[in-house]
N, C-alpha and C positions, 0 to 999 in steps of 0.2 A: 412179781414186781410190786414194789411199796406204791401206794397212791400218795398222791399231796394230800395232806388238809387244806381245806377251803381257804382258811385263814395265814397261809404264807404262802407269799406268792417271790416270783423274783422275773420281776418288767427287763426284757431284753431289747435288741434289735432296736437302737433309738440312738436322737442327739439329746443331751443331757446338758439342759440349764440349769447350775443349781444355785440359782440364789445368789450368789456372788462372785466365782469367778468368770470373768471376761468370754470365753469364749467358751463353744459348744463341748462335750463331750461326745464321743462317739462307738466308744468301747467298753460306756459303762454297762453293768446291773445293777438294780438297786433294788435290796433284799428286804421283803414287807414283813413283818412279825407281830399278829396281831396288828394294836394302832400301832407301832412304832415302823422308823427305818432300822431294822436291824444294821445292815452293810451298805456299801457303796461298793463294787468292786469292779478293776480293769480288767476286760481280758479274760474277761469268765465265761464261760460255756455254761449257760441256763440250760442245757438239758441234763447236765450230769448232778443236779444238786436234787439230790433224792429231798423227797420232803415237803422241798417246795412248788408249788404250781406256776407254771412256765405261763411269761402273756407276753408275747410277741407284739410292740408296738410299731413294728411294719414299717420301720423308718422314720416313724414323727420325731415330735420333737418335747420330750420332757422336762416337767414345770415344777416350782413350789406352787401351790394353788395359792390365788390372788387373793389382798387383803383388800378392806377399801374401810380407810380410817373415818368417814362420816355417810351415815346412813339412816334413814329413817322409817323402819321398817311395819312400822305399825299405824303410819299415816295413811290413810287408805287411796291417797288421789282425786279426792271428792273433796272441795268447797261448799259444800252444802249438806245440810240434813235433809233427806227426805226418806219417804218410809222403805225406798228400796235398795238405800245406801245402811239402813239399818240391814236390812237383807244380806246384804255382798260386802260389809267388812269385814267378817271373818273369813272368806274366800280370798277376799283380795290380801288379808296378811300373808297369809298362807301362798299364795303366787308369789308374791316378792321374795318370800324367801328361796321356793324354790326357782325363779327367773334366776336369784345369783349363785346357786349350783350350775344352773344348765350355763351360765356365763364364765365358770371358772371361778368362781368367788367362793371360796369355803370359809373368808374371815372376815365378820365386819365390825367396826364400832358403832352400835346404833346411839345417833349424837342426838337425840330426846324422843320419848314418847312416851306411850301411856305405861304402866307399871306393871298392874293387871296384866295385862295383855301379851307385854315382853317377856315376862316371869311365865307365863301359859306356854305360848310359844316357843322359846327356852326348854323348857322340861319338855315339850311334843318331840324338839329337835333331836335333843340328849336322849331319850327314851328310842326314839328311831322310829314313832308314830308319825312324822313329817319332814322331808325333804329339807332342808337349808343348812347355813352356813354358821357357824361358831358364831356368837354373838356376845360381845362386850359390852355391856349396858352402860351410860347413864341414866335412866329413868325420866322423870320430867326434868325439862330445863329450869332455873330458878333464872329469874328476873325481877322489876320493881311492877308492882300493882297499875302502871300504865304504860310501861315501858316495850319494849320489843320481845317479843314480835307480834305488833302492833295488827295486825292480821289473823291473828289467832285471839278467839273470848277466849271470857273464864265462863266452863262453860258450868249448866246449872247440875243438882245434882241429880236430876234424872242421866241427862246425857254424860254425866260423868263417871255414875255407877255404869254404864253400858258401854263405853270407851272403857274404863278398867282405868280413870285417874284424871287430872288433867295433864295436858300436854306440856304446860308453864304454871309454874308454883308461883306466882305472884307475892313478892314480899318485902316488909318497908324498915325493918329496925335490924339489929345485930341478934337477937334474940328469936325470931322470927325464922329469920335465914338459916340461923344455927339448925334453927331446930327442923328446918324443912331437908337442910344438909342431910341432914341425921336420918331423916324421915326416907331419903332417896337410898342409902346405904343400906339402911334396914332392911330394906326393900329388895336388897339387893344388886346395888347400883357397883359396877365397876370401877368407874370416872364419875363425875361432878361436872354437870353443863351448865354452864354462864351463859345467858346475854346480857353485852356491851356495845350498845350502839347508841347514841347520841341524837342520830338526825335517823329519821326513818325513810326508808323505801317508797311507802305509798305515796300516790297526790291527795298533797294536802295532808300531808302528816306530819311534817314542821320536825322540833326540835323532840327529842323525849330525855324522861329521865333516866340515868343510870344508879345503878349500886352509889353511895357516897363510901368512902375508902372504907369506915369502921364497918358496915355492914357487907362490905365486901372480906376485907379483912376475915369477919366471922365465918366465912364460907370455906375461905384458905388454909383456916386453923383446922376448922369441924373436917374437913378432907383430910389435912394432914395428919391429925391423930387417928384417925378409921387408915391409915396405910394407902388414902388415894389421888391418885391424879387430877389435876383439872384442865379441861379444855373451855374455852371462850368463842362464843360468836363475838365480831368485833365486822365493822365495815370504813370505819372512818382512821386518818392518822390519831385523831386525838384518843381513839376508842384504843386502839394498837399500843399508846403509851400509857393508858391507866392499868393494863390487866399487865402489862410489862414492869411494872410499879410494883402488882400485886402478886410477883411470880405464879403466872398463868403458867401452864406446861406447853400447850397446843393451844393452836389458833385458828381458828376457823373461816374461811373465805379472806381470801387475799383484799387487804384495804385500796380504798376507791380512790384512794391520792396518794401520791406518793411518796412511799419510805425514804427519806432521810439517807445520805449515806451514813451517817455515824447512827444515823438508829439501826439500821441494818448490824453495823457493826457490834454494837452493843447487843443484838439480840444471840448473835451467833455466837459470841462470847459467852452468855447466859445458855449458850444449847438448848436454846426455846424451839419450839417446831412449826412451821408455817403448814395449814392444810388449806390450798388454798381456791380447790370451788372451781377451777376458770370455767367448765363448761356451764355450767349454774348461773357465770354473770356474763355469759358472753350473750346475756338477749339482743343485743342490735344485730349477730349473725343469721342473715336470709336463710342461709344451707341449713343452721341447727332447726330452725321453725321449720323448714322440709319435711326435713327427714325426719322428724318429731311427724307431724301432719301425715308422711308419707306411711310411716309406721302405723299411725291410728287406723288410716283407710284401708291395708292391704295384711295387716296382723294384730289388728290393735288385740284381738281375742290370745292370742300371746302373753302380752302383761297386764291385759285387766280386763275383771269381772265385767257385765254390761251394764251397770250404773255407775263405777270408773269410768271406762269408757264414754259413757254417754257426756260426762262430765267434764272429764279432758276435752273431747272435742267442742265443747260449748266453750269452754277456756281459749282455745284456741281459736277461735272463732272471733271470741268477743276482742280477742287482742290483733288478729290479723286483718278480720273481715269486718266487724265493727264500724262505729263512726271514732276518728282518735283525731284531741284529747276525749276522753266523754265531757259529758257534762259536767258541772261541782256536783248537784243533786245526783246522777248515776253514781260519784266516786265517793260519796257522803253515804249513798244507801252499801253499797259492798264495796271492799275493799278493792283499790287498782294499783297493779305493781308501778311505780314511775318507772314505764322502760327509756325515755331517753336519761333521766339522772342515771338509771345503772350502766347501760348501754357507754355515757360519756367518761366513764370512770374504768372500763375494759381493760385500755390501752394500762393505765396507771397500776393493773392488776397484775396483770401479763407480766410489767415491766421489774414490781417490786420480785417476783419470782426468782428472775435473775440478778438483782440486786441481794437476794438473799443468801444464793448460791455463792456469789462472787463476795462475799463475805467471810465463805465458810459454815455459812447455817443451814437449817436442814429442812428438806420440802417433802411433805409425803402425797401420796395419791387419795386423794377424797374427792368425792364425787356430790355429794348432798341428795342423793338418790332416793325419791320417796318425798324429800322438803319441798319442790315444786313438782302441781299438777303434770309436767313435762319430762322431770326427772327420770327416764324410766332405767330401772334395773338393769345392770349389764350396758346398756345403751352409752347411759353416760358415763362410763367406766371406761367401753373405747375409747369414746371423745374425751375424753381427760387427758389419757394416753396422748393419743394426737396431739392435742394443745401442747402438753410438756418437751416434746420433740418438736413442735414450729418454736417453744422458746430455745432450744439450742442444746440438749439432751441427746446424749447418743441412746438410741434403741436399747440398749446396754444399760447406760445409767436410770433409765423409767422403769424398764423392767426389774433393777434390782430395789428401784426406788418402790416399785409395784408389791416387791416380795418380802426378800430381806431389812428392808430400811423400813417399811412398812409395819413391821416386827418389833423392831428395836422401838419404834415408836409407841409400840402397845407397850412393850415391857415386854413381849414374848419372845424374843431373839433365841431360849435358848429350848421353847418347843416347836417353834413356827418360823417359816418364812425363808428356810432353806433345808437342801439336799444334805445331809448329813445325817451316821450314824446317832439314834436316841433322836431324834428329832419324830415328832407326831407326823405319822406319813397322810399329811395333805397333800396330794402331787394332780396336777394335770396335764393331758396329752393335747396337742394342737398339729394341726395339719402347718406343713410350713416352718421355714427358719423362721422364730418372731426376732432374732438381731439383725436381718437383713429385710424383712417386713411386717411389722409392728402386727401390721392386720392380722398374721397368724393368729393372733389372739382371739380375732374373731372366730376361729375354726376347732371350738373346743371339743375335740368327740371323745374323753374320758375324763372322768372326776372322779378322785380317791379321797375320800377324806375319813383320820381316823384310822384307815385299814381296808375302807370300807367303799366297794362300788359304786358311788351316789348316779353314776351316767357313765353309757360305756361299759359296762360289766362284760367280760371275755364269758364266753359259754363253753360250759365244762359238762356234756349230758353226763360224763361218768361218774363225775362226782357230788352228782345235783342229790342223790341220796344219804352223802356224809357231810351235807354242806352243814356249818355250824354257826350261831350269827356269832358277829362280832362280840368283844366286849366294848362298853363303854367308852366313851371320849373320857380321857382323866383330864 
């Protein structure tokens, strides 16, 4: 009798979501070859395909593995410097990435960090020295020398050699920008990150400045010739119409007042893309600060090292259990989120989502996962989910917005983000219909990414002695 090789396999016995059509299948196989999907096929008897190794998914229900367009995976969860957060930030990248494996995440855009770091990371990933998800860089965000985000220094160059860059390139002329554009590409930046916010978050943080059009301009240009994309943080209507001005591609976190119907209209027209955060701005919800809280107490050693942690729950703390508002002096010495400004602007959040849909324009799944101390991995990936479905999404349309739309947004629609022959077999298994409840998604017991078992791996003792690794993700 032929044995399989290690490396093709053909996933039987399953419902079959793939990325875009409507409803389940249930009589597929999908044929793994190397990283790719070789086949799709009805009706086939996995045990007669000599060659391939048979993995009986026992009923579940198969996935494109989930994207998540904003990410920040090199932010460690720590507001503070201290000597044991110098200790446990290279652990704690290293769990984030692997939290969005064990979540179903094999794809993410990371929407600013350090350079160094992401570039290290990166190559660990692709080499197969560490656990995680395909990762889209932009590298540091560009912004003005006092502008957003007003909560992040510029930090000095001890802490900036030890981070691997700063987080926001800080910069005031067309010339400057350019050349920081340049400096982020070089680097090997995917995307180009903007901040565009006008009024800031903190108390007591007033008005800031933005990009003026010619130094923004410069960024649009230096992107457009390197062949790339730009995405914009944006919070405010007037922020939503400068970077709309400046054909922005992606937008990030849905604005705190609301869209316009003819701006809506106009954006969708332009097939701009809204990423839009809700579970990130939905702080006035009790349940999120819970189950955040409840998380820390009962698994926090799950997603973060023990100076994360320690630090999250101080975070938590100061904003629940605290005195509120603090004082000017507390909010003058560290930075404090204004949670009723964001908290008041939710509704206006929520509501542009469907405002944009009902236009015709396009919303993808992004989470900000990593950008706030609360954010955690996978965590707020469910809750995204969730939210997309109370605004009026059939389980259907999230999920495909989750996978395939998700895709199209990168630009990768035509290796990622669905079941189809030639497509890079990132697939995940879940316990449960996720079109009939969402939560399935919570129930990920396999992760393929590549070709490759990242969680879930079928045990084959016969052929644990001709196993061969993978090739590379191309």
């Amino acid at each position: 009798m032929k044995i399989p090789l290690a490396n093709r396999h053909v996933l039987y016995n399953m419902n079959l979501f793939d990325g875009q059509s409507q409803g389940l299948r249930t009589d597929a196989c999908v044929m793994v070859e190397d990283d790719r999907i070789l086949d799709v096929v009805h009706g086939l008897d996995a045990g007669t395909q000599a060659g391939f190794m048979p993995v009986d998914l026992q009923g579940r229900t198969l996935l494109p593995g989930l994207i998540d367009c904003h990410v920040h995976l090199t932010v460690p969860f720590m507001t503070k410097v201290t000597p044991r957060a110098f200790m446990d930030i290279a652990a704690q990248i290293k769990r984030n990435a692997a939290t969005c494996i064990d979540a179903g995440i094999t794809t993410v855009r990371d929407a600013g960090g350090f350079p160094r770091r992401l570039a290290e990371l990166n190559t660990a990933i692709r080499n197969g020295d560490l656990t995680g998800p395909r990762i889209i860089r932009c590298n540091s965000a560009l912004t003005t020398s006092r502008g957003c985000p007003d909560w992040v220094p510029r930090f000095n160059r001890v802490i900036r050699a030890f981070l691997g860059g700063q987080y926001a390139e800080r910069v005031d002329s067309p010339e400057q920008a350019s050349r920081a554009a340049q400096e982020m590409i070089t680097a090997g930046a995917d995307w180009i990150k903007i901040y565009c916010q006008h009024r800031s978050w903190l108390l007591g943080g007033g008005d800031l400045p933005v990009f003026d059009r010619d130094t923004f301009r410069a960024i649009m240009n230096t992107a457009s010739a390197a062949g790339k994309k730009v995405c914009c943080h944006i919070s405010w209507l007037d922020d939503l119409k400068l970077a709309m001005a400046m054909g922005v591609h992606t937008y990030e976190h849905s604005p705190l007042e609301a869209i316009p119907d003819e701006t809506a209209i106009a954006f969708a027209a332009r097939d701009m893309v809204l990423n839009p955060t809700l579970t990130c701005l939905d702080l006035g919800n009790d349940a999120l600060w819970e189950t955040v809280e409840g998380i820390c107490d009962e698994r926090g050693g799950t997603f973060l090292e023990p100076e994360p942690l320690r630090q999250v729950k101080a975070h938590i703390y100061r904003y629940r259990k605290g005195p509120w508002p603090p004082t000017e002096g507390e909010y003058r010495r560290q930075p404090y989120m204004n949670l009723p400004l964001i908290a008041g602007g939710y509704a206006n959040a929520a509501a542009n989502v469907v405002r944009i849909l009902h236009a015709g324009g396009r919303v993808g799944v992004a989470t900000d996962s990593g950008g706030l101390p609360t954010a955690f991995f996978g965590v707020f990936y469910a809750e995204e989910l969730r939210r997309l479905v109370r605004l009026g999404l059939s389980n259907y349309q999230t999920l495909k917005a989750a996978t395939s739309g998700n895709a199209e947004i990168l630009g990768l629609q035509d290796k990622l983000g669905s079941i189809r022959p030639g497509r890079l077999a990132d697939l995940i298994v879940v316990d449960g219909n996720p079109l009939n409840d969402l939560d399935a998604v919570l129930n990920v017991r396999m992760v393929m990414k590549g070709g490759r078992f990242l969680k879930g791996a079928p045990v084959h003792p016969r052929l644990s002695s001709l196993h061969k690794p993978l090739p590379q993700d191309r």
